[in-house]
N, C-alpha and C positions, 0 to 999 in steps of 0.2 A: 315773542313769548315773555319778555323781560319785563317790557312794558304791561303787557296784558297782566301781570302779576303785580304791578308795583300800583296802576290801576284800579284792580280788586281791593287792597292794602289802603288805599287813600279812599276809597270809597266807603269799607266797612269801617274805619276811624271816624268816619263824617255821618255816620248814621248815627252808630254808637255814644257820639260827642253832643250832639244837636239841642241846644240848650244849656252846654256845661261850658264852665269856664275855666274847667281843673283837669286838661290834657298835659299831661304829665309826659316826662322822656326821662331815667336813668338807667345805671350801670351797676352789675354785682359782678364780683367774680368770686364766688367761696366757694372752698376746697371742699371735697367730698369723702364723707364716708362710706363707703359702697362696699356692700357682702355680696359676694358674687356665688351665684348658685347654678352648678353646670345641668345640662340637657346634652348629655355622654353617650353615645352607645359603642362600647369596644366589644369588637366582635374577637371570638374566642379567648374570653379577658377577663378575668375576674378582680380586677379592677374596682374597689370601694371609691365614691364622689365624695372629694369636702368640698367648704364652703369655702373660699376664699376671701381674704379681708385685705383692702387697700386702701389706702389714703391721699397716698403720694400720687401726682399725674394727673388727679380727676379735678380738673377746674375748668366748670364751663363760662365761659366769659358772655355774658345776658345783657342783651337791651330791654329795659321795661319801655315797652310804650303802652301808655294807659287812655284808650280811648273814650273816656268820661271816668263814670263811678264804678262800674259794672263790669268791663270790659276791654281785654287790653292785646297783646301779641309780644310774645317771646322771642326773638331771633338769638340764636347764641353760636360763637364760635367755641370748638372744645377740644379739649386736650385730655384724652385717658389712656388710661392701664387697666386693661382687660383680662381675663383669662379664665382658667381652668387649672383644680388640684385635683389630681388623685393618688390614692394610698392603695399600695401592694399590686401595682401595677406591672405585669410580666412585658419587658423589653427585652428582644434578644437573649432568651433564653435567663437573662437576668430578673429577679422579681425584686423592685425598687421600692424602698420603704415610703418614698413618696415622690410623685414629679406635678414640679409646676408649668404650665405654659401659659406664657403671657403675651402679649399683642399692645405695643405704645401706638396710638393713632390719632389722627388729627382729622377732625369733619365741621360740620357744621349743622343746625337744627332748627327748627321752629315749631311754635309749639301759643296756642291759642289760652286764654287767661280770661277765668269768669268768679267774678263774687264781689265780696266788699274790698275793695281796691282799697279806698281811704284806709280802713280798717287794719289792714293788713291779713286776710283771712280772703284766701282763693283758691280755687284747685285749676289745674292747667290740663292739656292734653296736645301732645304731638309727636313727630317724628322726624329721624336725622339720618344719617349719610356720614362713614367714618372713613377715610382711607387707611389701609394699617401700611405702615412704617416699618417698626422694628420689632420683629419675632425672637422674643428670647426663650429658656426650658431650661431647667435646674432637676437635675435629676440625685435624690441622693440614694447613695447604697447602702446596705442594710448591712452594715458592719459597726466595728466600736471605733473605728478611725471616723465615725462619721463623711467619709467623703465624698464630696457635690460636682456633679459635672455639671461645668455650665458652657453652654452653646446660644450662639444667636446669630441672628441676620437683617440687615435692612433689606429692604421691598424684596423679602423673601417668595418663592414662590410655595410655600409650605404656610402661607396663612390664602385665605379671600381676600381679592384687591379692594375690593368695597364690601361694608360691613352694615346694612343700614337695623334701626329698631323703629320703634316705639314707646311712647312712654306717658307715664301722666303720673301726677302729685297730687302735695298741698302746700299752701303754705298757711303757716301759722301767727297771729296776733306777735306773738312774742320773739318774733324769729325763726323759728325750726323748721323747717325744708323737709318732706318726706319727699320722694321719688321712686316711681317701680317700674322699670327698663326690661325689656324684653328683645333680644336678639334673635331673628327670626329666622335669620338662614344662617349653617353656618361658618362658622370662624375661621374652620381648618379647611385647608383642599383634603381632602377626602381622593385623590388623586395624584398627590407627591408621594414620592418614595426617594433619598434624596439625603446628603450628608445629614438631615438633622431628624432622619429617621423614617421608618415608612410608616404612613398614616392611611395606608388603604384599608387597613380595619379599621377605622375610625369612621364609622356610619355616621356618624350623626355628632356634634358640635355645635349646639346653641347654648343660649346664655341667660338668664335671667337675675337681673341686681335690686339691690335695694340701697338708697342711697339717703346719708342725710349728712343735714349741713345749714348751718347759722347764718340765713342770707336777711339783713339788716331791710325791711320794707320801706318804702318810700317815707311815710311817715315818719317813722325813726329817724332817717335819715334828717328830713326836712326840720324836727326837735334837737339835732345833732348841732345842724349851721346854724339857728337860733341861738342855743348857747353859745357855739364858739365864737358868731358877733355879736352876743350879747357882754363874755368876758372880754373881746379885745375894748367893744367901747370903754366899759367898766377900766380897764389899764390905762385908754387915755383919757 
């Protein structure tokens, strides 16, 4: 299977390339801004959905391979923070001013790359595979003490062992990275009940983000070492 895949891979690069003399290979890894927008159903819940905003955690680490001008492939390994906010959320007879539940996970993705490559202007489309890790929930009480309970767990069984999505972008001349992720099944076991709470009213658990982030294009890049050995000779 490995083969048959790395195969396909060398094949579509050689269609793609056939004529060019400008197959390209780099590396990005910028951090992301990601607003995460829940797909909730709590049953007997009246439970309002925020948006959640993150920064921290989401860096997916990208090979560009640019199969000529036109046409390239994304492989990336990734590191995020995921989750879900809700406000006035009834636990345990308690109604919480807000709780968070978040999910650190580590996967991997790929994801197909079409436009002006040289340019720095292309939009992408693919899909990835998350393992989640560590299940954390911040619950605060609706008091003036402000007080947070906070709970977590590693390879909990109160999240999904694997977490896969979908996603597609763009990127930008200038830098700027849109991204719109979609989590298709979801997050929570819908089946724990279990020191970090029962989630069997919890029908439903997906996810949808929106992400951005200042990923430097090849070209930039290539303008970047230009200069820098252009001032080191300038020094000697």
């Amino acid at each position: 299977m490995k083969k048959n895949l790395l195969t396909i891979l060398f094949i579509c690069c050689s269609i793609f390339s056939i004529g060019q003399n400008d197959k390209k290979i780099y590396f990005t890894n910028a951090p992301e801004l990601t607003f995460q927008i829940p797909e909730m159903t709590i049953i007997n819940n009246s439970a309002d959905k925020g948006i959640r905003t993150t920064y921290l955690l989401n860096i997916p680490y990208t090979i560009h391979i640019n199969c000529g001008k036109y046409f390239g492939f994304m492989p990336s390994l990734n590191i995020k923070n995921i989750g879900f906010k809700t406000k006035n959320e009834q636990i345990d007879s308690i109604e919480y001013a807000k709780v968070k539940r978040s999910l650190i996970t580590a996967g991997a993705s790929l994801a197909i790359k079409f436009g002006l490559l040289q340019k720095g202007l292309w939009g992408y489309i693919g899909g990835g595979i998350d393992l989640s890790l560590l299940y954390r929930q911040k619950k605060y009480e609706p008091s003036k003490n402000n007080k947070v309970i906070k709970e977590s767990a590693w390879l909990s069984d109160a999240t999904e062992t694997w977490i896969p999505s979908l996603y597609v972008g763009i990127q930008l001349p200038e830098g700027l990275n849109i991204k719109f992720a979609y989590y298709y099944q979801d997050l929570l076991n819908k089946q724990y009940n279990g020191s970090l709470g029962d989630f069997t009213n919890i029908t439903k658990s997906q996810l949808f983000t929106i992400s951005a982030s200042i990923v430097i294009p090849d070209f930039k890049l290539s303008d970047i070492e230009r200069n820098h050995n252009h001032t080191q000779t300038t020094e000697l």
